[in-house]
Backbone bond lengths (Angstrom), bond angles and torsions (degrees), N, CA, C in turn:
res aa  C-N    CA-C-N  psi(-1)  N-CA   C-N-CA  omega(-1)  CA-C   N-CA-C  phi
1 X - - - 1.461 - - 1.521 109.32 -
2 X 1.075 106.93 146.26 1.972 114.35 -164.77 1.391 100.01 -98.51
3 X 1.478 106.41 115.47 1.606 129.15 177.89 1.851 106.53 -45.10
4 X 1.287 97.01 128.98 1.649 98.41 -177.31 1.327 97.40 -125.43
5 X 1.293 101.95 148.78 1.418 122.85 158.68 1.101 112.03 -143.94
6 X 1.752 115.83 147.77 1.647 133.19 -169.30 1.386 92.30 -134.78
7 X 1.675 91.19 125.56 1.999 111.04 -171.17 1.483 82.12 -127.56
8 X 1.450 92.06 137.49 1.771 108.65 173.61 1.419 90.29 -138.61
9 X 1.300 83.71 115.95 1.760 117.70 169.05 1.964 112.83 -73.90
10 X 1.313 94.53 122.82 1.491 105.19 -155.91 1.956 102.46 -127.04
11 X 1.179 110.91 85.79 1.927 122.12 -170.14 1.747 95.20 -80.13
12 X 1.006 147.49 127.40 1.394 151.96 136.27 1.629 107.68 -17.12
13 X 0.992 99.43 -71.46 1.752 110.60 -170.20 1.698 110.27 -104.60
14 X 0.898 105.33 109.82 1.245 127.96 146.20 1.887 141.47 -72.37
15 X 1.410 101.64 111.68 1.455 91.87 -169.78 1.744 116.11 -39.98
16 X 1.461 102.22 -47.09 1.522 100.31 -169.23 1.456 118.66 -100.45
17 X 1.524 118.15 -0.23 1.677 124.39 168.95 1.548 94.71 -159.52
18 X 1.807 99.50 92.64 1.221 106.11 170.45 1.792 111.00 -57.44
19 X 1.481 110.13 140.52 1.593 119.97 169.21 1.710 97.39 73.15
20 X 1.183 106.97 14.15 1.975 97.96 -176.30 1.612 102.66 -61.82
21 X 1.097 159.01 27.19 1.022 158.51 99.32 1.466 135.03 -35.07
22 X 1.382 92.00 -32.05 1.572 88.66 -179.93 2.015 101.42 -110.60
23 X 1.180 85.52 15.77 1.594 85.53 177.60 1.611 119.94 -46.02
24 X 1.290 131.32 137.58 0.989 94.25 168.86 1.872 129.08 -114.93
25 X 1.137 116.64 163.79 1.445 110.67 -173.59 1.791 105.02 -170.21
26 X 1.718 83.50 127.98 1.418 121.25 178.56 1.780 104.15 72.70
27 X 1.351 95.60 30.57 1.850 97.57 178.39 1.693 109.10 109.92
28 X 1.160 129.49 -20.08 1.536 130.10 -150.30 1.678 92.10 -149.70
29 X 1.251 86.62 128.42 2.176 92.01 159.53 1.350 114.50 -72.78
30 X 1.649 88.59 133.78 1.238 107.35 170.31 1.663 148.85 -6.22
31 X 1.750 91.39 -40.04 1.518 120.05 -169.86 1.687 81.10 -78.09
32 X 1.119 127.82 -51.65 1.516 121.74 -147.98 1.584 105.84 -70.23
33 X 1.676 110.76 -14.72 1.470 104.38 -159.10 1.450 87.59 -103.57
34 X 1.538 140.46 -9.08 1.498 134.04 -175.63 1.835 81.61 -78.52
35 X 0.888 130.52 -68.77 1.701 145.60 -155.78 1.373 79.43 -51.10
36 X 1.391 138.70 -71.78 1.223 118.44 -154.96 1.694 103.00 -63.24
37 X 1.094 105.70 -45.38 2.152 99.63 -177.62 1.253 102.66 -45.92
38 X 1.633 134.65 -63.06 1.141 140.49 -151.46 2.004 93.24 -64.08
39 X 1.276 121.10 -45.67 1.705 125.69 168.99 1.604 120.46 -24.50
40 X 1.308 75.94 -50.99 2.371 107.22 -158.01 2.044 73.35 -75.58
41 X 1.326 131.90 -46.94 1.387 109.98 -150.34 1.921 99.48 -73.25
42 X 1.292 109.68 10.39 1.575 96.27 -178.61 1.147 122.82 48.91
43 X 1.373 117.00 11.57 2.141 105.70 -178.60 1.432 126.31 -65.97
44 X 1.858 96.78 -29.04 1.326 102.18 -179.89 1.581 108.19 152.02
45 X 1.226 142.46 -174.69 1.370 133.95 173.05 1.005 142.67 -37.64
46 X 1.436 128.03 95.09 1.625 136.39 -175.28 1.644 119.48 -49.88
47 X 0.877 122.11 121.89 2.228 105.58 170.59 1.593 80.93 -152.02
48 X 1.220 81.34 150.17 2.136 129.89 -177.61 1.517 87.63 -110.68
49 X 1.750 99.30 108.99 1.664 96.64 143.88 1.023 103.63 -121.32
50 X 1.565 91.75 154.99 1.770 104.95 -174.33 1.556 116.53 -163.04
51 X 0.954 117.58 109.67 1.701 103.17 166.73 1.340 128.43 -38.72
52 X 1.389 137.07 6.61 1.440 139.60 -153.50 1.681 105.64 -132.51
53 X 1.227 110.13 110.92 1.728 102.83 156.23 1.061 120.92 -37.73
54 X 1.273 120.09 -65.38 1.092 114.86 -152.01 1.593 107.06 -85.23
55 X 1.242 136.17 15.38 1.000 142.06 160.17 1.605 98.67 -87.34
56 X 1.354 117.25 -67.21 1.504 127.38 170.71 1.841 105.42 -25.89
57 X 1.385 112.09 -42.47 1.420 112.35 -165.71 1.814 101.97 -77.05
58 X 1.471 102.36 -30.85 1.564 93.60 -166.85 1.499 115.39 -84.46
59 X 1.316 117.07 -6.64 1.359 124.75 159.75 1.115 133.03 -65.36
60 X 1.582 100.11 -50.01 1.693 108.86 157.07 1.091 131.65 -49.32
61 X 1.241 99.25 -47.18 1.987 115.53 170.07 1.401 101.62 -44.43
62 X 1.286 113.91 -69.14 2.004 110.81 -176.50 1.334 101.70 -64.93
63 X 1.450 137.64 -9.14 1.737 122.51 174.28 1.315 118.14 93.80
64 X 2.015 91.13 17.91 1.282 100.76 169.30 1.514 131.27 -72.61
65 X 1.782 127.25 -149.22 1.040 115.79 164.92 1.564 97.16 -153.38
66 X 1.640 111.77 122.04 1.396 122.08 179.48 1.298 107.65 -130.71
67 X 1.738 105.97 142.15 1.587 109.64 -179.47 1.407 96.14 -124.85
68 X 1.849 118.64 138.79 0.917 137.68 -152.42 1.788 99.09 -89.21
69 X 1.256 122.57 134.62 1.469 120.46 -177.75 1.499 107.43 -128.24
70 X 1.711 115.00 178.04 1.370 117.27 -176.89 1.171 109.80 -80.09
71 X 1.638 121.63 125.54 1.405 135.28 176.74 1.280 92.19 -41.26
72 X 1.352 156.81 -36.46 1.418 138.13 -118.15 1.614 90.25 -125.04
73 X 1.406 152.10 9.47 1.066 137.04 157.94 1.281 118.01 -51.37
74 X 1.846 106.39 143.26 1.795 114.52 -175.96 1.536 100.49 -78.72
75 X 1.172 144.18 -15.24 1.217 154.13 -87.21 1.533 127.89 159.37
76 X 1.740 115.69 108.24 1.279 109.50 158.21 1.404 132.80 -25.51
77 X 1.681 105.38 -69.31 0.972 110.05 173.24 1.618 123.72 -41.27
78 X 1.237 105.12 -67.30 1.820 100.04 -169.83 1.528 108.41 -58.11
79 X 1.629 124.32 -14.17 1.575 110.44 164.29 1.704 109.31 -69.49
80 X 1.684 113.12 -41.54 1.401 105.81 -177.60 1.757 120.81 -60.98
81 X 1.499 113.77 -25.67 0.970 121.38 -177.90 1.939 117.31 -81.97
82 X 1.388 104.98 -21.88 1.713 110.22 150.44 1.597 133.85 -53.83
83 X 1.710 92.06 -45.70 0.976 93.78 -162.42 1.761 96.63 -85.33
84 X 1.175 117.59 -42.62 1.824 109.91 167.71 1.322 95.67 -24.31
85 X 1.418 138.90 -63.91 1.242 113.63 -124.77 2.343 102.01 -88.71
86 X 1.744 82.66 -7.92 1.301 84.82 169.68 1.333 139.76 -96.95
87 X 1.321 96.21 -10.57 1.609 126.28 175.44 1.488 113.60 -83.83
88 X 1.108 107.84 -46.67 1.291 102.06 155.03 1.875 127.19 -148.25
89 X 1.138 104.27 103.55 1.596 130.90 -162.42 1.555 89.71 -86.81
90 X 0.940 129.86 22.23 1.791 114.74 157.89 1.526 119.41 -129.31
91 X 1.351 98.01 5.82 1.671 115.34 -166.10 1.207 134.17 19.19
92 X 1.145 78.42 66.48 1.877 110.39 146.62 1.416 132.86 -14.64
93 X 1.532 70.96 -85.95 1.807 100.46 177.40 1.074 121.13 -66.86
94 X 1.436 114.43 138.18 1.325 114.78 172.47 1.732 135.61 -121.13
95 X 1.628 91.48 -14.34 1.541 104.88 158.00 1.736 109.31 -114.85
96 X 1.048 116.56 147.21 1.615 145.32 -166.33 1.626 121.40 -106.57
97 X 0.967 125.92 81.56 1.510 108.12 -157.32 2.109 91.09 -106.93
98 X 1.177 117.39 130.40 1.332 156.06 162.70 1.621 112.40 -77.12
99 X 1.514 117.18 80.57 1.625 108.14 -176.64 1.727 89.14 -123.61
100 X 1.703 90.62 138.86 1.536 84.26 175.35 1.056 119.13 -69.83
101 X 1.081 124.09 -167.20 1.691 143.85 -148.67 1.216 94.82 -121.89
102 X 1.551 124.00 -34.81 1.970 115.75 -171.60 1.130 113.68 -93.89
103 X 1.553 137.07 22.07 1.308 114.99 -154.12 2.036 87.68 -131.03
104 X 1.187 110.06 92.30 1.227 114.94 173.56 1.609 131.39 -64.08
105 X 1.697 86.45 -43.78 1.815 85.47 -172.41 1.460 100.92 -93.66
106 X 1.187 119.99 39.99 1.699 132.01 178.20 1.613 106.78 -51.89
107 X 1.483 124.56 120.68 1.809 116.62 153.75 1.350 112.00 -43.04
108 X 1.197 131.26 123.22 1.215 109.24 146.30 1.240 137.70 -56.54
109 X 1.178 144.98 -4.31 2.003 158.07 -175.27 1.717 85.92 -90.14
110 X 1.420 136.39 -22.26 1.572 120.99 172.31 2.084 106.61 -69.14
111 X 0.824 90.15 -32.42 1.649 80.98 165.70 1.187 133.00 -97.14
112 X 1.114 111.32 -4.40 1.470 119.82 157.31 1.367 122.89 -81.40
113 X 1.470 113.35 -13.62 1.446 135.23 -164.03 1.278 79.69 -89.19
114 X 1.513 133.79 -89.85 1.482 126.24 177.95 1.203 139.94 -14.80
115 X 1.045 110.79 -60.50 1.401 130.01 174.56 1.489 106.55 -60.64
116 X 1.761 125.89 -35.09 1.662 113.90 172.45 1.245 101.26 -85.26
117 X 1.398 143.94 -10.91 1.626 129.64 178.57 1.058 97.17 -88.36
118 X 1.047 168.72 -8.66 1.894 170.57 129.76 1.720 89.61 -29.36
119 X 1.132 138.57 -52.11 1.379 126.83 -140.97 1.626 111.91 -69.43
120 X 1.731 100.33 -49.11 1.558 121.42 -165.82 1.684 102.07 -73.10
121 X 1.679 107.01 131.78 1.275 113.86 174.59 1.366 117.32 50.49
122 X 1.215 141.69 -179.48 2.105 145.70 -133.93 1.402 81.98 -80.84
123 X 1.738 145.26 -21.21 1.448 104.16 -126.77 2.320 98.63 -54.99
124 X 1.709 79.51 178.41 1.624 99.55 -175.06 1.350 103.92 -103.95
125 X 1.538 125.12 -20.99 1.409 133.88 -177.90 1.679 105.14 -179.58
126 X 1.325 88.68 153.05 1.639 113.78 -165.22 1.619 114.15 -107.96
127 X 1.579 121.50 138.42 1.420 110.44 151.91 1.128 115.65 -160.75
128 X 1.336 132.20 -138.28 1.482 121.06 -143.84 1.231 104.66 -148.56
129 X 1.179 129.33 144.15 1.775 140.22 177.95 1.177 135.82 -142.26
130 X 1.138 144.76 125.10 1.663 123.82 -172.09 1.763 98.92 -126.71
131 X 1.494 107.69 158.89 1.496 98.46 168.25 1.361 125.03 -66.56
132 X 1.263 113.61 162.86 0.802 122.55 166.72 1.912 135.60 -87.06
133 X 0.703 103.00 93.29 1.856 127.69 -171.36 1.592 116.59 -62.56
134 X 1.444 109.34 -52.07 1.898 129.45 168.71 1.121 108.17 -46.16
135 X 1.266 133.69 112.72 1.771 120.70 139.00 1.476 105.29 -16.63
136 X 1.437 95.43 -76.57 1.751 106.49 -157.48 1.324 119.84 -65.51
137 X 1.252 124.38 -28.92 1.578 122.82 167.67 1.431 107.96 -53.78
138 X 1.702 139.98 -37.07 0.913 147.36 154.57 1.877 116.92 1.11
139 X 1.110 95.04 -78.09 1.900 131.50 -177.55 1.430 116.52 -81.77
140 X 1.726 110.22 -11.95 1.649 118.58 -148.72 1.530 71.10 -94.20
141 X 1.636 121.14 132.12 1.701 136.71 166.64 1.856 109.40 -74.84
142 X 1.472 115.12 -8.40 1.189 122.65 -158.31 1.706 87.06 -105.41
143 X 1.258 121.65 -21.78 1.550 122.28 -168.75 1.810 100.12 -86.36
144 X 1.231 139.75 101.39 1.607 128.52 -169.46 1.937 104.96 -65.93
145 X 1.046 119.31 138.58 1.414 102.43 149.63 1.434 131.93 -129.83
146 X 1.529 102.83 146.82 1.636 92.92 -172.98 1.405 104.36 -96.96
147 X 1.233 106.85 154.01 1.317 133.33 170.48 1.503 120.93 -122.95
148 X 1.607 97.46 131.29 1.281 86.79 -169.23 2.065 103.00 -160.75
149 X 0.838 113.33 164.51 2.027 112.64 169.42 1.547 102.26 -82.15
150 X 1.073 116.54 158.05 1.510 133.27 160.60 1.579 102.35 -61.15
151 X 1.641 95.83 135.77 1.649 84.69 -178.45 2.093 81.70 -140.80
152 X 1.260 118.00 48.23 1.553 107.91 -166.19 1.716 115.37 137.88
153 X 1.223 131.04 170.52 1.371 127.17 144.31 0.828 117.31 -50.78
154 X 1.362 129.63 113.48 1.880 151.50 151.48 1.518 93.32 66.12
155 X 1.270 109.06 49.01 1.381 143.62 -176.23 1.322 106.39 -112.83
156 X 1.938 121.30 129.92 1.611 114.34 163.51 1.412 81.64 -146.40
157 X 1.561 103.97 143.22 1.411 121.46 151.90 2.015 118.16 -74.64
158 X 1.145 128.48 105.47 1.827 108.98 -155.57 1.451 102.50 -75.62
159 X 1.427 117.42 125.13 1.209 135.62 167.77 2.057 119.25 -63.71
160 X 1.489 82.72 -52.11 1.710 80.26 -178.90 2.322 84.21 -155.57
161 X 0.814 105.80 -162.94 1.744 143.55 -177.72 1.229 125.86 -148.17
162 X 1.392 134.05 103.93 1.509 118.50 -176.12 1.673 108.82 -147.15
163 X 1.154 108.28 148.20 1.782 113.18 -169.54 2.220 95.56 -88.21
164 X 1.359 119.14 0.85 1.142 139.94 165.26 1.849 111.61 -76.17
165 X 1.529 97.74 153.05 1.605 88.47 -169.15 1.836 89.94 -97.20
166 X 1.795 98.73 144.40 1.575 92.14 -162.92 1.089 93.19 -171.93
167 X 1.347 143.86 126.91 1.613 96.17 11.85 1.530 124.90 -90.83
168 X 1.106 112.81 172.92 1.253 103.88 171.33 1.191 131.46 -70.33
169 X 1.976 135.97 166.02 1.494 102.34 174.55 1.612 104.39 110.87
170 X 1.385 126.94 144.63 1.145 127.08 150.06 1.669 120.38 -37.99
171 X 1.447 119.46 172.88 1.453 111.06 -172.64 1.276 123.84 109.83
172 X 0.628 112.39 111.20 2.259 123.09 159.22 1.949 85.54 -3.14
173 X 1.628 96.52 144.41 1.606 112.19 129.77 1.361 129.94 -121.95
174 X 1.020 133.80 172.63 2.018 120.61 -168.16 1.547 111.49 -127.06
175 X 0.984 120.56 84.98 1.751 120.50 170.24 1.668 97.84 -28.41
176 X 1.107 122.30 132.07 1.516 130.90 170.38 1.539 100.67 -93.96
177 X 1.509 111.48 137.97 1.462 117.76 178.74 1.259 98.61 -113.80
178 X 1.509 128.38 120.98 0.880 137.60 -170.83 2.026 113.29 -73.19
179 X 1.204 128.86 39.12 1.759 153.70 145.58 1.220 108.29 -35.95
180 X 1.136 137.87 145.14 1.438 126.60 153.42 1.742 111.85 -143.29
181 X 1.146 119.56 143.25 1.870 107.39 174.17 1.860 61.36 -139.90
182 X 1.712 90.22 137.53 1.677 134.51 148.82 1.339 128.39 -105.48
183 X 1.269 135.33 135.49 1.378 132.63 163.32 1.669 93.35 -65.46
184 X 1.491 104.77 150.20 1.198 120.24 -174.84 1.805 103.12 -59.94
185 X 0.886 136.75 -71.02 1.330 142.11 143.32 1.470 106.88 22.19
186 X 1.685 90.87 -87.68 1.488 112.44 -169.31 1.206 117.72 -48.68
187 X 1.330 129.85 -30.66 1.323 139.47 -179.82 1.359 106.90 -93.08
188 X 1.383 160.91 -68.40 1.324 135.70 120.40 1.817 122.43 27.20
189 X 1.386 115.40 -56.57 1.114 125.40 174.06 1.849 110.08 -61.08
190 X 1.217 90.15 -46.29 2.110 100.43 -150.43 1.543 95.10 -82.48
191 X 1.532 126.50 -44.67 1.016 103.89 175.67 1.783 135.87 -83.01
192 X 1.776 105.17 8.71 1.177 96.30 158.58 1.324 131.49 -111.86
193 X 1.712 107.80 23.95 1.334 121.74 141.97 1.647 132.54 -56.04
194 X 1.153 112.11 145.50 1.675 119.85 175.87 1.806 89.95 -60.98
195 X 1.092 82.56 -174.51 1.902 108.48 -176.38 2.209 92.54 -92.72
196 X 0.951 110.27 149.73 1.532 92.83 -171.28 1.801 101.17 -114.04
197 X 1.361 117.98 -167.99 1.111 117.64 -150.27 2.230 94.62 -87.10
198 X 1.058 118.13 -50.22 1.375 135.16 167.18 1.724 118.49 -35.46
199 X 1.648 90.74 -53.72 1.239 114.94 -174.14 1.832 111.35 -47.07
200 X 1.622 82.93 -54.01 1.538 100.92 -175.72 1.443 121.78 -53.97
201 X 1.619 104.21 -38.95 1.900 123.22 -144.77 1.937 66.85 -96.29
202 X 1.037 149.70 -30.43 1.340 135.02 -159.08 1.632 121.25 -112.91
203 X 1.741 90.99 -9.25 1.504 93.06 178.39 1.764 109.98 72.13
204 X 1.073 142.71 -11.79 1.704 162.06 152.05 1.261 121.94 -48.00
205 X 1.196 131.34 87.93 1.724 140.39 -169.87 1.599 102.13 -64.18
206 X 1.288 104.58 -38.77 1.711 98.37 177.38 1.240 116.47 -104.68
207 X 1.463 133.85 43.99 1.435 143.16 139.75 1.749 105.45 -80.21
208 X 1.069 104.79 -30.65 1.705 100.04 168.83 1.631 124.30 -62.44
209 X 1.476 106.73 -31.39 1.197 105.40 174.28 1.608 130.48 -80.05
210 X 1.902 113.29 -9.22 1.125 141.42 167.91 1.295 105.86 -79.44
211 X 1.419 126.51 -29.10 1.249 113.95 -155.16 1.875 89.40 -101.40
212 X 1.385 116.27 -9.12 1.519 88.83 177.68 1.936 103.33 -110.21
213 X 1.635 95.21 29.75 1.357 83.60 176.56 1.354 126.44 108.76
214 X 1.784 118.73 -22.49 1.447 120.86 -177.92 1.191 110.95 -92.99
215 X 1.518 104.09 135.05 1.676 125.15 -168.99 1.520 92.62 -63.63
216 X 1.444 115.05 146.87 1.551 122.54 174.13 2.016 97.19 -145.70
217 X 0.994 87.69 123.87 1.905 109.95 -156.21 1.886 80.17 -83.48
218 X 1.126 100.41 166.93 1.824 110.50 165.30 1.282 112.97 -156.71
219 X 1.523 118.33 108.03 1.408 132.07 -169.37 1.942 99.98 -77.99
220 X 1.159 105.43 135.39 1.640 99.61 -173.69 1.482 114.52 -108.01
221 X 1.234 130.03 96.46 1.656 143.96 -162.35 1.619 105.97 -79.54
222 X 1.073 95.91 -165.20 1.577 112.95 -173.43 1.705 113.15 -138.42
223 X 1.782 122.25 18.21 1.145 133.53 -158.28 1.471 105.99 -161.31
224 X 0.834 91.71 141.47 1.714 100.31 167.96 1.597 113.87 -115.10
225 X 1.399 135.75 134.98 1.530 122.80 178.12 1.445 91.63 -71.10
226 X 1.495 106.21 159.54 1.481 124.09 155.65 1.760 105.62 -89.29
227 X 1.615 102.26 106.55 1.832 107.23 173.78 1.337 96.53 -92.48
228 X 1.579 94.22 162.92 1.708 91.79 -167.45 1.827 88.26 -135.92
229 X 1.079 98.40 97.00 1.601 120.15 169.24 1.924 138.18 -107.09
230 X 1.930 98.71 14.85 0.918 131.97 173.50 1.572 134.93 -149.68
231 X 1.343 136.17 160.69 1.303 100.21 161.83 1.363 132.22 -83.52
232 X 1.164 112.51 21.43 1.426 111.23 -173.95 1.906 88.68 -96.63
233 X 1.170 133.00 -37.45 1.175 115.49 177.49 1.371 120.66 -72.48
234 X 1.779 120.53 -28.42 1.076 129.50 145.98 1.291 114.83 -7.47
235 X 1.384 101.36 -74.97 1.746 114.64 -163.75 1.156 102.83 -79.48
236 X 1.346 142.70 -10.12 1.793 144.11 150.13 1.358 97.12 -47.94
237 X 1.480 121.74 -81.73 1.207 142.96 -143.56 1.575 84.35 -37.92
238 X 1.940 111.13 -68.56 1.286 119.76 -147.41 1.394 107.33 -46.08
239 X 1.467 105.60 -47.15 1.712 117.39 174.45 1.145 120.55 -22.37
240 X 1.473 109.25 -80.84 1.355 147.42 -157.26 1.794 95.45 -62.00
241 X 0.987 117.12 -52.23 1.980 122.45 -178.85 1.541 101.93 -80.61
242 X 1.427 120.72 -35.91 1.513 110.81 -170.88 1.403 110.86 -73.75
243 X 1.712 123.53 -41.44 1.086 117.70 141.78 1.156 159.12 -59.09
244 X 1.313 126.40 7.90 0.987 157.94 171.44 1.786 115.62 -102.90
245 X 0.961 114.65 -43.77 1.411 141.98 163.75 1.691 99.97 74.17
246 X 1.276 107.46 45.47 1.442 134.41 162.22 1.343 104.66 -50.82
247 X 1.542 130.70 133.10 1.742 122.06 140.17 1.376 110.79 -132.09
């Protein structure tokens, strides 16, 4: 069985909810309740990177495990890909899983979902999609969608990524969940790529990895996480766990 590890990339400041990491909700910040989902998904070893003590401290506090990285990454990724190399410096691991940091009331079975669409056939990295259900997410540039061929059951090989409604045509569209599992390799590979030409015009970190060629698989769910990139989702989140009486 192929050694996993799940790194959640953890920034202090946030353009649009400075410290939303340390938010807190239902008693505990935010950061502590993604670490615990990513736990419950059983894939394999949890670590918090983060430029921030006191993020570093609140992990520890729950009995987590966080490795401290350079404030100055452009990029999730290239913090998750630091901290691999400190988490585990004998390389171990061989799949990489990339879960954000904002998504509290996360299933855990979405990272497990990732991590099994990585397995079947070359792909280079794995992620996650659900249909699309909204009229308005349809048209919404803030909603990503993947596009992609059938490559399996609730199986896509990804063709392209675009904040554009696409494809054209009758047919499903797929909210892209921003998840990721990498072969150790593959991730190694992507972040010592430039930023690519697509990437840029679309604002999309993983159109770079299409554009030099690496297969990216898309497991197709039945959920979307609630990310919390405002306070108005803030005050969802709190809802949704306080009633629930989730920690």
């Amino acid at each position: 069985m192929c050694k996993t590890l799940i790194i959640i990339p953890a920034r202090l400041q946030a353009s649009r909810l400075p410290r939303k990491p340390l938010a807190p909700i239902a008693g505990e910040p935010m950061i502590v309740h993604v670490w615990r989902r990513a736990v419950e998904s059983e894939c394999g070893e949890v670590v918090v990177a983060t430029d921030s003590e006191e993020i570093s401290e609140a992990i520890s506090g729950a009995g987590g495990r966080a490795v401290l990285t350079d404030p100055d990454h452009q990029s999730g990724s290239d913090r998750v890909f630091e901290a691999l190399s400190a988490a585990d410096p004998d390389k171990e691991c061989e799949i990489v899983v990339n879960l954000q940091g904002d998504l509290p009331t996360l299933d855990p079975e979405l990272v497990a979902a990732c991590v099994d669409a990585l397995k079947p056939g070359e792909a280079d990295i794995a992620t996650l999609a659900c249909e699309i259900t909204d009229e308005e997410e349809r048209t919404n540039p803030h909603v990503v969608k993947a596009v992609g061929t059938p490559a399996g059951e609730n199986l896509l090989r990804a063709l392209y990524f675009t904040r554009a409604t696409a494809p054209y045509g009758d047919g499903p569209l797929y909210h892209h969940i921003g998840i990721y599992a990498y072969r150790r390799a593959a991730l190694e590979r992507f972040v010592s790529l430039p930023p690519s030409t697509l990437e840029k015009r679309e604002k999309l970190e993983q159109l770079r990895a299409l554009e030099a060629n690496m297969r990216i698989n898309v497991a197709l769910v039945d959920t979307v996480p609630l990310g919390v990139d405002t306070l108005a989702d803030l005050a969802k989140a709190r809802g949704i766990m306080e009633n629930s009486g989730t920690s």
